[in-house]
BAKOL-205315 format. One record per atom (N, C-alpha, C): x, y, z; atom name; residue number from 1. Coordinates in pm, whole numbers, plus 50000, padded with zeros to 5 digits. Layout:
{r {X Y Z} "CA" NUM}
...
END
This chain:
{r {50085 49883 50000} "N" 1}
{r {50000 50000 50000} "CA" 1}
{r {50090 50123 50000} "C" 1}
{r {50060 50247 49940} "N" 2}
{r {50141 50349 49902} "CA" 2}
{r {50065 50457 49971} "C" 2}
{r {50095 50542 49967} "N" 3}
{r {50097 50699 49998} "CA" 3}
{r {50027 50767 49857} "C" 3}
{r {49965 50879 49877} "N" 4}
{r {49945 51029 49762} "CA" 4}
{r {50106 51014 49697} "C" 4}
{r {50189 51059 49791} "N" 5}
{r {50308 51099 49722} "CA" 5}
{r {50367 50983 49657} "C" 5}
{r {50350 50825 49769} "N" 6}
{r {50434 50702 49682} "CA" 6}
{r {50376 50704 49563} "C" 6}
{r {50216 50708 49550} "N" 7}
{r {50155 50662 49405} "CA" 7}
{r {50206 50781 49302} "C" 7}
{r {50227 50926 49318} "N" 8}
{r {50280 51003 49262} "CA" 8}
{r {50431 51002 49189} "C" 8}
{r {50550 50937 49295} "N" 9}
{r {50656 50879 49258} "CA" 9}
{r {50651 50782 49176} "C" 9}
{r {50531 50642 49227} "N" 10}
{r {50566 50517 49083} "CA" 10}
{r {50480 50574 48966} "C" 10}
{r {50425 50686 48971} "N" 11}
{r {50427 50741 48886} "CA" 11}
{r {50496 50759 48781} "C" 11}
{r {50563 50895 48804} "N" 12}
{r {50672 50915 48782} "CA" 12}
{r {50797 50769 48702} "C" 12}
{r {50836 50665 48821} "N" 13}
{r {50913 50603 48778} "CA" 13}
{r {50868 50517 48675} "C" 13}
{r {50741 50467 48677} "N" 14}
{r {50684 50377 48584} "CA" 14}
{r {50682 50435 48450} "C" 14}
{r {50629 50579 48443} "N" 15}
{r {50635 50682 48271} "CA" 15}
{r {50770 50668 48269} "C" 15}
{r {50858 50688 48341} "N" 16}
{r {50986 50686 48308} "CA" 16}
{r {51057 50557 48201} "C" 16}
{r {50999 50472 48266} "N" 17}
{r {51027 50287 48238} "CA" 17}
{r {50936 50294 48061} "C" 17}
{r {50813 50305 48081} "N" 18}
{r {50736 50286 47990} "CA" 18}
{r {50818 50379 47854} "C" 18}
{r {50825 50500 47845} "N" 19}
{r {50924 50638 47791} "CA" 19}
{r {51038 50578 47708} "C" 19}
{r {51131 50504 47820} "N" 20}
{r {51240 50459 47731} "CA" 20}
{r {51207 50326 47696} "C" 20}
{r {51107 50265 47725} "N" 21}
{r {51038 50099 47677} "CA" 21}
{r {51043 50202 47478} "C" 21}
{r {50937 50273 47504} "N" 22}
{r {50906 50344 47385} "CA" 22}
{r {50997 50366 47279} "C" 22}
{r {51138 50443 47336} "N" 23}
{r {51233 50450 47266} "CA" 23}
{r {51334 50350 47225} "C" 23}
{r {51355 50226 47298} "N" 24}
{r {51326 50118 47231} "CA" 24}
{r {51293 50083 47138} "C" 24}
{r {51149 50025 47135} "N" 25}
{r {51094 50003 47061} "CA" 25}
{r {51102 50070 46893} "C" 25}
{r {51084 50214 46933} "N" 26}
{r {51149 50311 46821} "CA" 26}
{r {51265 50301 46764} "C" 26}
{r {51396 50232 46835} "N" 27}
{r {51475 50231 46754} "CA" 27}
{r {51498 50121 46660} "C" 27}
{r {51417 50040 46783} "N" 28}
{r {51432 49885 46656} "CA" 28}
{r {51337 49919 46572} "C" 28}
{r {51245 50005 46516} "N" 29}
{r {51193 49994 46378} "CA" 29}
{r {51049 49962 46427} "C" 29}
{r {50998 49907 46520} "N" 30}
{r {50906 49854 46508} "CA" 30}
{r {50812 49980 46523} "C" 30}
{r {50781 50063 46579} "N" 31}
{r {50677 50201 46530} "CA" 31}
{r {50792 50295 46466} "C" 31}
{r {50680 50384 46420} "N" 32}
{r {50683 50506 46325} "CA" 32}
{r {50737 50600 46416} "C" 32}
{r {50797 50743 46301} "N" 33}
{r {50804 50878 46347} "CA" 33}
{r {50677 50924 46395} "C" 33}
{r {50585 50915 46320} "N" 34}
{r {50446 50978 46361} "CA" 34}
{r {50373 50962 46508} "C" 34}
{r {50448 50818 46569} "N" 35}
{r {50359 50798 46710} "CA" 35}
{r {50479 50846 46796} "C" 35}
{r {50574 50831 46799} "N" 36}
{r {50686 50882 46851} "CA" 36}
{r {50670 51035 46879} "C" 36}
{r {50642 51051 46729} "N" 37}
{r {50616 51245 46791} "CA" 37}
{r {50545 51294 46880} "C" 37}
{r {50436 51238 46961} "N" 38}
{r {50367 51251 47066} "CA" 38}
{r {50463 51280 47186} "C" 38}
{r {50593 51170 47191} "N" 39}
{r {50649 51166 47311} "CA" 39}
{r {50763 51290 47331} "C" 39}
{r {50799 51321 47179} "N" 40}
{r {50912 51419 47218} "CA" 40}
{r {50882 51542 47256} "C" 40}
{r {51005 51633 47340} "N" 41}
{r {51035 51750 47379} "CA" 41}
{r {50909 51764 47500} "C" 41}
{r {50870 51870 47460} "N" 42}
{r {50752 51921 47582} "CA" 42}
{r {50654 51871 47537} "C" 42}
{r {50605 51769 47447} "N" 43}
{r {50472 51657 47454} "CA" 43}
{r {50469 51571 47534} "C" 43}
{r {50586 51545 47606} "N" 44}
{r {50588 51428 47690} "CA" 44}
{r {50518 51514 47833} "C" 44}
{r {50506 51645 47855} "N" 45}
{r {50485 51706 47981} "CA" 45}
{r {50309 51647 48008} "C" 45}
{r {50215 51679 47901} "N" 46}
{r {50127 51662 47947} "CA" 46}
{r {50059 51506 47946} "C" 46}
{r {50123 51426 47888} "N" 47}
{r {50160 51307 47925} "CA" 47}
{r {50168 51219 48021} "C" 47}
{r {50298 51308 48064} "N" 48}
{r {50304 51299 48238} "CA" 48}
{r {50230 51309 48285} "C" 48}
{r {50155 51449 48301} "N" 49}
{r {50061 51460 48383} "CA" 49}
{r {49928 51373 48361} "C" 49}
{r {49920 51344 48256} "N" 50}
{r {49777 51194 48272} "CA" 50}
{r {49863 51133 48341} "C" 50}
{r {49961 51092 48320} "N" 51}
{r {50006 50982 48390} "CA" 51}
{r {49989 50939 48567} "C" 51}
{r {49999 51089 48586} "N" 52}
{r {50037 51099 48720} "CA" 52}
{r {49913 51118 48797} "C" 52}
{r {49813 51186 48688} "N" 53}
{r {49658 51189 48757} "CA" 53}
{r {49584 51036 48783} "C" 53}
{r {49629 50938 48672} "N" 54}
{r {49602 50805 48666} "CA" 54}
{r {49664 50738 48748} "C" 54}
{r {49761 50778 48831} "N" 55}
{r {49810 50691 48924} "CA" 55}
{r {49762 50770 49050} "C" 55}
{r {49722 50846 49056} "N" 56}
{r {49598 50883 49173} "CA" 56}
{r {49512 50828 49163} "C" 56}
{r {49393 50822 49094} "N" 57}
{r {49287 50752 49026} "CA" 57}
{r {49202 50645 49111} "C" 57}
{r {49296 50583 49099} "N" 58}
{r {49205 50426 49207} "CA" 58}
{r {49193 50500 49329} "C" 58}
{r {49223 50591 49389} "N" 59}
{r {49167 50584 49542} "CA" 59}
{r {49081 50677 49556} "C" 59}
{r {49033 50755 49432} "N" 60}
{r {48909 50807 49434} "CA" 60}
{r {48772 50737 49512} "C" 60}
{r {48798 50618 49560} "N" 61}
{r {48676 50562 49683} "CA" 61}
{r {48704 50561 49785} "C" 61}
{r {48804 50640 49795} "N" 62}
{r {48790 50689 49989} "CA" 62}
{r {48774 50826 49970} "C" 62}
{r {48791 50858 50101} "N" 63}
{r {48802 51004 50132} "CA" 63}
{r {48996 51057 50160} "C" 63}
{r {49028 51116 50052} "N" 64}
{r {49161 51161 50061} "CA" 64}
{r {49193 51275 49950} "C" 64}
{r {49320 51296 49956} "N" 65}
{r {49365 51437 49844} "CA" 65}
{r {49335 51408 49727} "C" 65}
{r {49347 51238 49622} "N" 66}
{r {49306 51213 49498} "CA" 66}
{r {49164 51250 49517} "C" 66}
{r {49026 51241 49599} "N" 67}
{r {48892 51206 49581} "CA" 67}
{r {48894 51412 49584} "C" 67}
{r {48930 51470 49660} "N" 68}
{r {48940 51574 49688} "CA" 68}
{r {48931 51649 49538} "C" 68}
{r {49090 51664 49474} "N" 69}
{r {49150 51697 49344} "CA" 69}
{r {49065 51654 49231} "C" 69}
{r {48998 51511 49285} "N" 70}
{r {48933 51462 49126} "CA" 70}
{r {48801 51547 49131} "C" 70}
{r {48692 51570 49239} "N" 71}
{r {48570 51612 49259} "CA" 71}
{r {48585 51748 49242} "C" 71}
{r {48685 51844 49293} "N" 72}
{r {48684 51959 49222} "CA" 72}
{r {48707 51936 49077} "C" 72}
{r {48769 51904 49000} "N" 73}
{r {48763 51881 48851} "CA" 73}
{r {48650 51848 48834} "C" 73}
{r {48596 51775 48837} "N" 74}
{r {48462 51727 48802} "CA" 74}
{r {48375 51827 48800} "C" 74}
{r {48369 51880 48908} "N" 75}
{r {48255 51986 48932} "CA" 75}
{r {48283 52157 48821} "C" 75}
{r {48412 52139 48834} "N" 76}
{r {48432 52261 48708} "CA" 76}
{r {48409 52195 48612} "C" 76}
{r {48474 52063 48524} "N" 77}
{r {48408 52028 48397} "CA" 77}
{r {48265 52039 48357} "C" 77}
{r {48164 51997 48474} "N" 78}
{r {48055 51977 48446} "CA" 78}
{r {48012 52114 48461} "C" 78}
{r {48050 52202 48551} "N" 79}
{r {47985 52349 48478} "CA" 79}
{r {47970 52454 48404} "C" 79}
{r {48141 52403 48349} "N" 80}
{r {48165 52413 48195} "CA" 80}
{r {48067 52355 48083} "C" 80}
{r {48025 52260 48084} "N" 81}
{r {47950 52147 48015} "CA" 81}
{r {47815 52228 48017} "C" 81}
{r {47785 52246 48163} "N" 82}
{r {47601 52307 48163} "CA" 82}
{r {47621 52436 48092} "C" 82}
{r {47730 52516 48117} "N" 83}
{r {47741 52668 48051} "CA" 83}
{r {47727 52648 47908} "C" 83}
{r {47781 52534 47837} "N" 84}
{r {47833 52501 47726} "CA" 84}
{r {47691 52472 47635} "C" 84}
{r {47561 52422 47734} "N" 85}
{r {47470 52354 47681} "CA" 85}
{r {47477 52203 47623} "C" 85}
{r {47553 52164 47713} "N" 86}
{r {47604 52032 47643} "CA" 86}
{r {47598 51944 47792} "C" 86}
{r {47423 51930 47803} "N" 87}
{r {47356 51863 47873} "CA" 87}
{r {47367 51706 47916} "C" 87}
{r {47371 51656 47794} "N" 88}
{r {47404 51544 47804} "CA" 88}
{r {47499 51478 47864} "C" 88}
{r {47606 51555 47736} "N" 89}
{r {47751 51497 47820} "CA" 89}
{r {47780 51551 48010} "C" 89}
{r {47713 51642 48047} "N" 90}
{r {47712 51688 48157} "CA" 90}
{r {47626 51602 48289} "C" 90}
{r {47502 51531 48228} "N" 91}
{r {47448 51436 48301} "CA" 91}
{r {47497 51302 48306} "C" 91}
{r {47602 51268 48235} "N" 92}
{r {47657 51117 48175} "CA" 92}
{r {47803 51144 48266} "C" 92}
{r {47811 51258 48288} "N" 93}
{r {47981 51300 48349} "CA" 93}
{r {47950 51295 48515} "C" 93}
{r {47864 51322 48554} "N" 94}
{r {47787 51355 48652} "CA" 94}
{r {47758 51201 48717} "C" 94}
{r {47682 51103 48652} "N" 95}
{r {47666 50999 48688} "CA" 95}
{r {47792 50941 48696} "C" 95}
{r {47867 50896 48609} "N" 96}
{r {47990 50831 48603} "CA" 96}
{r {48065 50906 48742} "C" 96}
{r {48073 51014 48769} "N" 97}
{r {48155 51088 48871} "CA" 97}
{r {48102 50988 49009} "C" 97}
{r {47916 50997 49026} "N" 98}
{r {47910 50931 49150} "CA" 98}
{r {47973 50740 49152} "C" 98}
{r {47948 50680 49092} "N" 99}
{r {47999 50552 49104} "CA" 99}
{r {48140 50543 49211} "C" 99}
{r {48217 50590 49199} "N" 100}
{r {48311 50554 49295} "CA" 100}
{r {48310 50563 49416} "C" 100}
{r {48218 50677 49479} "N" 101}
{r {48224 50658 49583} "CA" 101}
{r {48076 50595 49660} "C" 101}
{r {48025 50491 49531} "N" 102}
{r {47943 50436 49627} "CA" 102}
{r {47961 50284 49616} "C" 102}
{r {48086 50263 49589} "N" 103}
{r {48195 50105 49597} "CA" 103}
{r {48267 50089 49740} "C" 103}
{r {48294 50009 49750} "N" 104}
{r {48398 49959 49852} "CA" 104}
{r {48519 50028 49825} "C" 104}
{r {48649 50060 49930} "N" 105}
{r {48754 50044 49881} "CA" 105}
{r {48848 49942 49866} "C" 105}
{r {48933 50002 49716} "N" 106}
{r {48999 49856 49677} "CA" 106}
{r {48890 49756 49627} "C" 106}
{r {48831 49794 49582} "N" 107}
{r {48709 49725 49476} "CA" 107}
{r {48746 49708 49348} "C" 107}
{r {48629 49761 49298} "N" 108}
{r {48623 49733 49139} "CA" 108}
{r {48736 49903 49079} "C" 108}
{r {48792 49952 49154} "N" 109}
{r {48875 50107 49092} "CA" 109}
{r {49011 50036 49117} "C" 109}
{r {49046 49914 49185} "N" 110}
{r {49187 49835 49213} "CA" 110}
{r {49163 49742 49118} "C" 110}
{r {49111 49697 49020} "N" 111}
{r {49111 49601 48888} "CA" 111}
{r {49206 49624 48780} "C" 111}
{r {49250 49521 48699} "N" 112}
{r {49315 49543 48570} "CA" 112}
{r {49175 49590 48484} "C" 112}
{r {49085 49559 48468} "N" 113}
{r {48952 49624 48395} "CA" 113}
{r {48950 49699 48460} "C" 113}
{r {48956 49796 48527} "N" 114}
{r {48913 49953 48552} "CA" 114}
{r {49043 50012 48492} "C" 114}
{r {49139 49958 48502} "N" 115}
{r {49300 50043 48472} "CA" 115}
{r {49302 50054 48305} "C" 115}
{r {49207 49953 48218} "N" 116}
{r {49182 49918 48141} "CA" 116}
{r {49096 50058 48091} "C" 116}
{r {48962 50059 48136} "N" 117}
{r {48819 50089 48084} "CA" 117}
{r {48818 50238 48131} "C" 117}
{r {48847 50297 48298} "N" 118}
{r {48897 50408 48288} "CA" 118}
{r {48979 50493 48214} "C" 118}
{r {49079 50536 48152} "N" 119}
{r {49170 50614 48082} "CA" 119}
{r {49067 50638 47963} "C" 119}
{r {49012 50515 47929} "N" 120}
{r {48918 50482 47776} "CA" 120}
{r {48895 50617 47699} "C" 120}
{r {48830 50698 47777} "N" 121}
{r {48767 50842 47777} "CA" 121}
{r {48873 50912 47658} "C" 121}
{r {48990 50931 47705} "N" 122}
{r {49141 50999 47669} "CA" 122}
{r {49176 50943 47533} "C" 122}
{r {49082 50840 47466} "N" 123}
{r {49134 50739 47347} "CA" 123}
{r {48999 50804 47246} "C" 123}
{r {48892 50806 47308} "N" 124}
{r {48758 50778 47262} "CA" 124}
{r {48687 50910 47257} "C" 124}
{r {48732 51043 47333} "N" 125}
{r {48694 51168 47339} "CA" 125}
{r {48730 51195 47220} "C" 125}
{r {48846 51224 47162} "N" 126}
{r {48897 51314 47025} "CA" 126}
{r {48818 51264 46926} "C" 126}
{r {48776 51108 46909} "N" 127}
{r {48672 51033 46818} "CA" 127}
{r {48522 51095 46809} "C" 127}
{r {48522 51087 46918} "N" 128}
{r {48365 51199 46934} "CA" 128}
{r {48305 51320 46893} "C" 128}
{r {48452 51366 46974} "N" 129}
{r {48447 51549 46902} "CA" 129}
{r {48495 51510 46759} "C" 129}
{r {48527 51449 46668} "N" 130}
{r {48597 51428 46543} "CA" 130}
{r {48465 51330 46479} "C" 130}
{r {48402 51284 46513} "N" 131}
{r {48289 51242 46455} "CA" 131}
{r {48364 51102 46367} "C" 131}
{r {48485 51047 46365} "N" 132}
{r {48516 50952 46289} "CA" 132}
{r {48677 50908 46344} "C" 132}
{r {48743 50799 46287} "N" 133}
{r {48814 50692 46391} "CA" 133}
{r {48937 50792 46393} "C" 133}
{r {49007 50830 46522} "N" 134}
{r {49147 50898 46480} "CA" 134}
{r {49240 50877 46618} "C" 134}
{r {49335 50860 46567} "N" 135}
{r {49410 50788 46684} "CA" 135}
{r {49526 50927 46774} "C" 135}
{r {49468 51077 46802} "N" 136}
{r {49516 51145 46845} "CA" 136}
{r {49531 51109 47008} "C" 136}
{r {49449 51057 47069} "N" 137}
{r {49388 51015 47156} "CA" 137}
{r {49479 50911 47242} "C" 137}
{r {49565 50807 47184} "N" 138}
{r {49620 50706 47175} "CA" 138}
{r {49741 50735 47260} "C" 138}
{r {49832 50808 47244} "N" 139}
{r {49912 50859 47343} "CA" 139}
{r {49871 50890 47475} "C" 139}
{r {49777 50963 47512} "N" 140}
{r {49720 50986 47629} "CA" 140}
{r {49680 50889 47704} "C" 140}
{r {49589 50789 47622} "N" 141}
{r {49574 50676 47678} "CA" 141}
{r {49671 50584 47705} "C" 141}
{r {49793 50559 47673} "N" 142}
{r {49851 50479 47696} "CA" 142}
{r {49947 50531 47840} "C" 142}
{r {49948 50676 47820} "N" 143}
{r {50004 50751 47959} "CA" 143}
{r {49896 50704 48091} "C" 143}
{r {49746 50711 48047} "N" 144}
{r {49654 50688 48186} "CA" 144}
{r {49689 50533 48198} "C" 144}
{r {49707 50481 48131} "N" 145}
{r {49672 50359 48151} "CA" 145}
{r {49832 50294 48215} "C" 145}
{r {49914 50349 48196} "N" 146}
{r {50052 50278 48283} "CA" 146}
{r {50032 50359 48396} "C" 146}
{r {50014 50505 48384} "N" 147}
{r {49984 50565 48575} "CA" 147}
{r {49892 50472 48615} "C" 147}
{r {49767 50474 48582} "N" 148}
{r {49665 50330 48656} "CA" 148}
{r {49741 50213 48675} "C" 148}
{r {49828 50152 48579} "N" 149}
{r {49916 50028 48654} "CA" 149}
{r {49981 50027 48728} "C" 149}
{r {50043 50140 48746} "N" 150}
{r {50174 50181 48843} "CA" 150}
{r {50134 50166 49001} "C" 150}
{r {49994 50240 49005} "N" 151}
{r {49903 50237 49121} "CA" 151}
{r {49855 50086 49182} "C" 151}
{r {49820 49948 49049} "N" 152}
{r {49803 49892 49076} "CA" 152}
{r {49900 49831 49176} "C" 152}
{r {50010 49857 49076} "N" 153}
{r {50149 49748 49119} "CA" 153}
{r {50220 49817 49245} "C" 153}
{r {50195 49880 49314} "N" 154}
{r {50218 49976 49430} "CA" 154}
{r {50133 49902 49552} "C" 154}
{r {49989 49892 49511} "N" 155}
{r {49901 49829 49629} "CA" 155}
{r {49900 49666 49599} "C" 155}
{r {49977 49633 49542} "N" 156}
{r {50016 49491 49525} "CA" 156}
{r {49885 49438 49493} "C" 156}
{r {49803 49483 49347} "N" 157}
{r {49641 49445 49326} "CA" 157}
{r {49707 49415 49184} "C" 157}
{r {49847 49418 49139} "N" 158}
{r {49874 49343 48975} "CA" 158}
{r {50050 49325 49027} "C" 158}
{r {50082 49172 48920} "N" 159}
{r {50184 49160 48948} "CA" 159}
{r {50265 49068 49069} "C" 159}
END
C-alpha cells in the first residue's frame, strides 16, 4: 500500500520505464516517426501529467487528496459542460463521477479492467468530438493507463 506521494513517485518512475520501453521500441523499427512524435520534447509534459493523475485515480473511493483533486475537477468540467449547453455529456459525466464513491475500497477502481476501461475516455473523446476513427487520443491513453498500473502494482492488486 502506498501513499498520495508514493503513488505520485511510481508514477513518475513507471512513465519513466514505459518512455524509454518506447524509445526502444522506436529504435528497433518497430513504430513510426508519427507515434513517437507525441512523446518528444515538451509533449511528453502533458503526458506525464495523465500519467500521474492516473496513478491517483484508484483511490478516488475513499476520502483523501486524489477524491478531493478529482471532485473539484469534476465539478468545474461539468459546469463548463452546463454553461456550454452540452447537457448530456454533463448528466453522463455527473453519473459516472458518483459511482466511485458508492463502491467499497479497493474494489472494482483496484482492477486490471478499471486500469483498462477508465483512461478509455482519453482514446475515445477526440473520436467523438471528430465524429470519425482517429488515433490522436492514443498517446494519452497509453500515459493513463501505465499511471493506473503503476498504482496497481504499488498496492500489490497486479503483478
Amino acid at each position: 500500500m502506498s501513499s498520495y506521494r508514493g503513488h505520485l513517485r511510481g508514477g513518475v518512475f513507471f512513465f519513466g520505464l514505459a518512455w524509454l520501453g518506447l524509445w526502444g521500441i522506436y529504435r528497433s523499427g518497430l513504430v513510426g516517426d508519427a507515434f513517437v512524435e507525441a512523446f518528444r520534447g515538451w509533449r511528453v509534459l502533458p503526458l506525464l501529467a495523465v500519467s500521474l493523475v492516473m496513478a491517483l485515480w484508484p483511490d478516488v473511493d475513499i476520502t483523501s487528496k486524489a477524491q478531493k483533486f478529482f471532485y473539484r475537477v469534476l465539478i468545474g468540467v461539468d459546469i463548463g459542460l452546463l454553461l456550454g449547453k452540452r447537457y448530456q455529456e454533463a448528466a453522463v459525466l455527473g453519473l459516472l463521477a458518483m459511482v466511485p464513491i458508492v463502491s467499497r475500497h479497493r474494489g472494482w477502481t483496484h482492477t486490471i479492467w478499471a486500469a483498462i476501461l477508465v483512461p478509455a475516455p482519453l482514446l475515445l473523446l477526440p473520436m467523438y468530438l471528430e465524429g470519425k476513427v482517429i488515433w490522436a487520443g492514443l498517446p494519452y491513453y497509453l500515459a493513463g493507463l501505465v499511471g493506473y498500473v503503476s498504482h496497481l502494482i504499488l498496492d500489490r492488486k497486479f503483478l
